[in-house]
C-alpha positions as CSV (number, residue, x, y, z in Angstrom):
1,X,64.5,38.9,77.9
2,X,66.8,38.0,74.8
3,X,65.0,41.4,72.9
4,X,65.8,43.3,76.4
5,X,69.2,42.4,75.8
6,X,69.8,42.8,71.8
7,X,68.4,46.5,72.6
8,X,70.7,47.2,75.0
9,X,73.4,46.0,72.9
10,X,72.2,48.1,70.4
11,X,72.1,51.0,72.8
12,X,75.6,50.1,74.1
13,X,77.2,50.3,70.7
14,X,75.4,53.2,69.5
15,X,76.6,55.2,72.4
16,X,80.2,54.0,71.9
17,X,80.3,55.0,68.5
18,X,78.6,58.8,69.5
19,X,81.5,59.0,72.1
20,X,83.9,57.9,69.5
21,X,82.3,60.1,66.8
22,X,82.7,63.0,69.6
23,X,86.4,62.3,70.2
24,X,87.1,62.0,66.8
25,X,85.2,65.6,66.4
26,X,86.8,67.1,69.7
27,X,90.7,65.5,67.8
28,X,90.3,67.1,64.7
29,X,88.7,70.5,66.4
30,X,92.4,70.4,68.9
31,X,94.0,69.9,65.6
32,X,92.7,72.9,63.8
33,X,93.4,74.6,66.9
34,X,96.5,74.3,66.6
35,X,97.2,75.1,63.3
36,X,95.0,78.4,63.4
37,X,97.2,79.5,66.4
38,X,100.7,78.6,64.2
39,X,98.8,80.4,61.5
40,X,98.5,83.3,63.9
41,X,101.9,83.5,65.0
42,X,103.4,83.3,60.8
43,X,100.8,86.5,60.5
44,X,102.0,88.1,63.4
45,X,106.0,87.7,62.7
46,X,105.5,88.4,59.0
47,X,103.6,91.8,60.0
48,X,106.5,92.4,62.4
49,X,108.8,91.9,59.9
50,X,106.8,93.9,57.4
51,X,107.1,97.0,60.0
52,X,110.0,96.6,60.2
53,X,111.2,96.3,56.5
54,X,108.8,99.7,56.1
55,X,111.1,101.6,58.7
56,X,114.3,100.8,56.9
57,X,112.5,101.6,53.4
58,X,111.6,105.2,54.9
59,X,115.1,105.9,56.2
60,X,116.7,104.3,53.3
61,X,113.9,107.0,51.4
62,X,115.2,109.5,53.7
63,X,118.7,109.4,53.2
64,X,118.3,108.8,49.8
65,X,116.6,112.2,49.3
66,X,119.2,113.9,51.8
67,X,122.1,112.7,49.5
68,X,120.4,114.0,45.8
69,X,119.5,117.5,47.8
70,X,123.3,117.5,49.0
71,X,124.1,116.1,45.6
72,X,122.2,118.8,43.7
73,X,123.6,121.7,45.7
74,X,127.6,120.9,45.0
75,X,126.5,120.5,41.3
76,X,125.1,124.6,41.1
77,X,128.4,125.0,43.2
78,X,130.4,123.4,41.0
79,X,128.7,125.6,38.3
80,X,129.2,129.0,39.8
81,X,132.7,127.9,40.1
82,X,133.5,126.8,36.7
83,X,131.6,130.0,35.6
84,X,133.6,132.5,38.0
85,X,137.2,131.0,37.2
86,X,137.1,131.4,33.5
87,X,135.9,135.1,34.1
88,X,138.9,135.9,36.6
89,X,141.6,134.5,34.7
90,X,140.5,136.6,31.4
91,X,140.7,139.7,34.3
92,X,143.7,138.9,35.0
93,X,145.0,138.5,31.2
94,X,143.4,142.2,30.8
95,X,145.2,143.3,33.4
96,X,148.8,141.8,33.0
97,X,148.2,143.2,29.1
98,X,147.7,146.4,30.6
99,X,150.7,146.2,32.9
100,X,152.8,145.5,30.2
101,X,151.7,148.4,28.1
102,X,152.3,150.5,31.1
103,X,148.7,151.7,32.6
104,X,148.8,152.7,36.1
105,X,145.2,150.6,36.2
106,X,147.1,147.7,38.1
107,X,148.7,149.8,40.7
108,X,144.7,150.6,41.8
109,X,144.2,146.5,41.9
110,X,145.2,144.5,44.4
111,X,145.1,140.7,42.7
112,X,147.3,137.7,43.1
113,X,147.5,134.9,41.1
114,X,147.4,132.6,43.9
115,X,143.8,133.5,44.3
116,X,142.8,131.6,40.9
117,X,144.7,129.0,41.7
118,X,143.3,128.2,45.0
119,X,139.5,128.6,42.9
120,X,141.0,125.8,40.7
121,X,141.7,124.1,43.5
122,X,138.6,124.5,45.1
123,X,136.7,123.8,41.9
124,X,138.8,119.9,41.8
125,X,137.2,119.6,45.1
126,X,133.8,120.1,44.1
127,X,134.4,118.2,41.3
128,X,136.2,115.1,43.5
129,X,132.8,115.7,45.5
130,X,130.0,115.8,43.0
131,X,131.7,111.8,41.6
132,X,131.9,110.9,45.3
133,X,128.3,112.4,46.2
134,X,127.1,110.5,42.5
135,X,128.5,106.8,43.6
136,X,126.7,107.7,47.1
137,X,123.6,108.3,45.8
138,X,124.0,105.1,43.4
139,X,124.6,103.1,46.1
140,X,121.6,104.6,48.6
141,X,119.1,104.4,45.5
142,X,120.0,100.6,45.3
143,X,119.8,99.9,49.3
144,X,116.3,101.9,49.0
145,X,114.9,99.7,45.9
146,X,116.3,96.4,47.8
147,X,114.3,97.1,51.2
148,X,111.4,98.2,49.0
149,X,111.6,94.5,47.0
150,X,111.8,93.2,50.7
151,X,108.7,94.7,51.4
152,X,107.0,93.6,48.1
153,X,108.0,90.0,49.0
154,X,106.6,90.4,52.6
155,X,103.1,91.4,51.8
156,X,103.2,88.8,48.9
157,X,103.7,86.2,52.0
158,X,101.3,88.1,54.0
159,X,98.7,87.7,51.5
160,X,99.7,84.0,50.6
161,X,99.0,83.4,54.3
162,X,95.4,84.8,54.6
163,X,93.1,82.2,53.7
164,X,89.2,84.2,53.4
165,X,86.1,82.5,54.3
166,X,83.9,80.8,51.7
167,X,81.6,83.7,50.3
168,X,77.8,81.5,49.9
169,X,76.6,81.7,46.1
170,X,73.5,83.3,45.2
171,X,70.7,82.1,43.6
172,X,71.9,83.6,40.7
173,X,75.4,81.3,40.2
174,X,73.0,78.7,41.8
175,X,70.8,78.9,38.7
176,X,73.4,79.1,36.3
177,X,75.3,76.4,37.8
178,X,72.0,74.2,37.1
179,X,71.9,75.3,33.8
180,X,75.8,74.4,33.1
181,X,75.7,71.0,35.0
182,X,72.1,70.6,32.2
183,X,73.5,71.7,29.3
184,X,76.7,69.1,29.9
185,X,74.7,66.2,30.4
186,X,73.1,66.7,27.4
187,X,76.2,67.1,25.5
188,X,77.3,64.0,27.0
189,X,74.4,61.7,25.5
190,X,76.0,59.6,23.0
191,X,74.4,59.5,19.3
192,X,73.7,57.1,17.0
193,X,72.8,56.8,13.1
194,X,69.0,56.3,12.7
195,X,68.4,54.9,9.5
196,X,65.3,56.5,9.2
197,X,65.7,60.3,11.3
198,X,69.4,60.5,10.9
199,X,71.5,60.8,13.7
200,X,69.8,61.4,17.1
201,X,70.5,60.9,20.6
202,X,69.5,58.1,22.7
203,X,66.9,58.5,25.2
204,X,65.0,61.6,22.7
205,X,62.3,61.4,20.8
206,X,63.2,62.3,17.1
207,X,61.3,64.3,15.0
208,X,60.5,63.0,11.3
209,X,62.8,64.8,8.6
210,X,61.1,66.4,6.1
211,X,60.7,64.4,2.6
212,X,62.6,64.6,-0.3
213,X,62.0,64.9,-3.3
214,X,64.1,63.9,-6.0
């Protein structure tokens, strides 16, 4: 009767400590549950954010581009203009020269001076435009570079947050592993003088030194 009752004792408490193992197990499972699904949810807004961060990269790209085409095309403007105006004025020094030495050529010309001026005018513009059009592009170039360092720091966070699986070794790093964790332990030994072999390790046979003659 008493051994009836020591083994269900025994039985009692090992089944309470399996439920508590199991509860324990079924906590720490909830637990990881838990954190997975936060884990989840950082991947998931940090993608979103990466998306996003890509879009305004591209239009900041886009705009970027726009402005140095724009930027490029008031420059060759600029260009034909400061080419052009130097060429009219000297026409129109030939042709007050020629005025004054009486040639008929002018009556056959129709120019006005107000014409160079307004290509001088015109040419300030351009030139107003191409420093305004520069300081644009400045200013989109550094907007584009700042959403592309956005987008470095994202994926950097991204790939912070993914955690890969445990690859298994081979029998390979297995082997070598043995041989490492070996080599060490033999390293480790300590040594001592031997009055007779020299120094040697404890635990190892010495050999015998060779004599010597004197």
């Amino acid at each position: 009767m008493n051994v009836n009752g020591v083994q269900e004792s025994i039985s009692k408490v090992a089944y309470a400590d399996a439920v508590a193992q199991e509860n324990l197990w079924l906590g720490y499972r909830q637990i990881l549950r838990q954190t997975n699904e936060k884990l989840e949810e950082s991947i998931k807004t940090v993608e979103d954010q990466l998306d996003l961060i890509q879009d305004e990269g591209n239009e900041w790209k886009t705009r970027f581009e726009l402005q140095k085409e724009f930027n490029e095309y008031y420059k060759k403007a600029f260009f034909i203009c400061d080419q052009h105006i130097p060429k009219a004025k000297m026409i129109l020094r030939m042709i007050n020269r020629a005025a004054r030495r009486g040639s008929r050529v002018t009556d056959q010309l129709d120019l006005d001076e107000d014409s160079i001026d307004v290509m001088d005018s015109y040419a300030e513009y351009v030139r107003r435009l191409c420093k305004e059009l520069e300081n644009r592009v400045d200013q989109e170039g550094k907007a584009y570079y700042w959403a592309t360092d956005l987008r470095k720091r994202a994926l950097i966070e991204l790939n912070y947050t993914y955690v890969p699986a445990p690859a298994t070794k081979t029998s390979e790093e297995k082997t070598n592993k043995a041989a490492e964790m070996s080599l060490a332990r033999r390293l480790q030994r300590p040594r001592r003088l031997d009055p007779k072999y020299g120094m040697t390790k404890l635990g190892v046979m010495a050999r015998k030194l060779p004599p010597m003659h004197f």
